[in-house]
N, C-alpha and C positions, 0 to 999 in steps of 0.2 A: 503494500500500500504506500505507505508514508517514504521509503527507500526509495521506489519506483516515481513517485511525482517530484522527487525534487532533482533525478536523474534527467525523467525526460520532461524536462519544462518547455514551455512554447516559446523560448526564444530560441532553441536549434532543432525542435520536431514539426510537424506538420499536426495537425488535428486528429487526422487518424490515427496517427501513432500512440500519441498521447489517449484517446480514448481506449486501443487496445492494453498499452502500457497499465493503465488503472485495473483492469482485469488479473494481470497475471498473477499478483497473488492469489486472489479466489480461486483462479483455475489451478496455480499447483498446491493449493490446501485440497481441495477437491480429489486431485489426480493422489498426491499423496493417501489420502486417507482410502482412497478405493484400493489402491497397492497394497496397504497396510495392513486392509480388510480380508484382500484375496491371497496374496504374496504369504501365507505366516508358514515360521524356519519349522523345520522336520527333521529329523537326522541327517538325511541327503542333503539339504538344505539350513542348513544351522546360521549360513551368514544372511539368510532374510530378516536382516533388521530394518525394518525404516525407523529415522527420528526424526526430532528436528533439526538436525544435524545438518542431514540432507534439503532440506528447505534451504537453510543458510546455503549452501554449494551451489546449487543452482541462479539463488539470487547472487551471490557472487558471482559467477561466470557472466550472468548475464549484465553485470554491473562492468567488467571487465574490458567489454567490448570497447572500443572508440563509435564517438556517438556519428562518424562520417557514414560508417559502415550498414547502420541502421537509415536506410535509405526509404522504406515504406514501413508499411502495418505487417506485410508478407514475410519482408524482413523478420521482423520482431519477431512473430510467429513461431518461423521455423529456426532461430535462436533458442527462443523458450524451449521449442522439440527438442531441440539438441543438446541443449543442457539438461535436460530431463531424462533423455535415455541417456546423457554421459555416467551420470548420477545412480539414475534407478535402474535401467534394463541393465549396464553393464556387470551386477551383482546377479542375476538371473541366470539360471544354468540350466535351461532345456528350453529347448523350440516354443514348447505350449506356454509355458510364461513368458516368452520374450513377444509370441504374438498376442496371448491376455493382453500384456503393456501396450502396445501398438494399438489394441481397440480399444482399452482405458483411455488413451491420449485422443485419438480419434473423437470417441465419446465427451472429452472432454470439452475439445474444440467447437467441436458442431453445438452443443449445451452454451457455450459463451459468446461464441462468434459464429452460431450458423454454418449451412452449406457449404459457402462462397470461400473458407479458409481451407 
């Protein structure tokens, strides 16, 4: 939230940016907690931790960026993707979780930004 709007302020974003920007928290509390929900550690799986550890990670990388690079809203977007499976899917160790992730994110998009993302 509060990280996010004083990153991308409107003297070097566009509108849409900035309206997507304000989202991205909600969407990876969202994304996280459905990981959280489905992802739990097993024997085979013992490093399925999510915390909030990993919120921080994400907002960092994404804070990381140089703001030239963030050229639209699409931009942003697939930023946030990528910092989210750098984070989340890269701790995943079989096909069926790493594609769950992919339609949690999915799911997640379409929920905050519609079709069109």
């Amino acid at each position: 939230g509060v990280i996010f709007q004083g990153r991308f302020a409107p003297e070097k974003y566009a509108p849409p940016v900035i309206e997507v920007a304000a989202l991205l928290t909600p969407m990876l509390v969202e994304l996280w907690r459905e990981i959280q929900s489905k992802m739990l550690p097993t024997p085979a799986k013992f490093h399925y931790f999510f915390n909030l550890r990993d919120l921080t990670r994400v907002t960092q990388g994404i804070m990381m960026v140089p703001h030239e690079v963030i050229a639209d809203e699409q931009v942003l977007v697939a930023l946030w993707k990528h910092e989210s499976t750098r984070i989340f899917s890269d701790k995943l160790n079989t096909v069926q979780d790493k594609v769950g992730y992919d339609a949690a994110v999915q799911q997640v998009i379409r929920r905050f930004l519609g079709e069109d993302m």
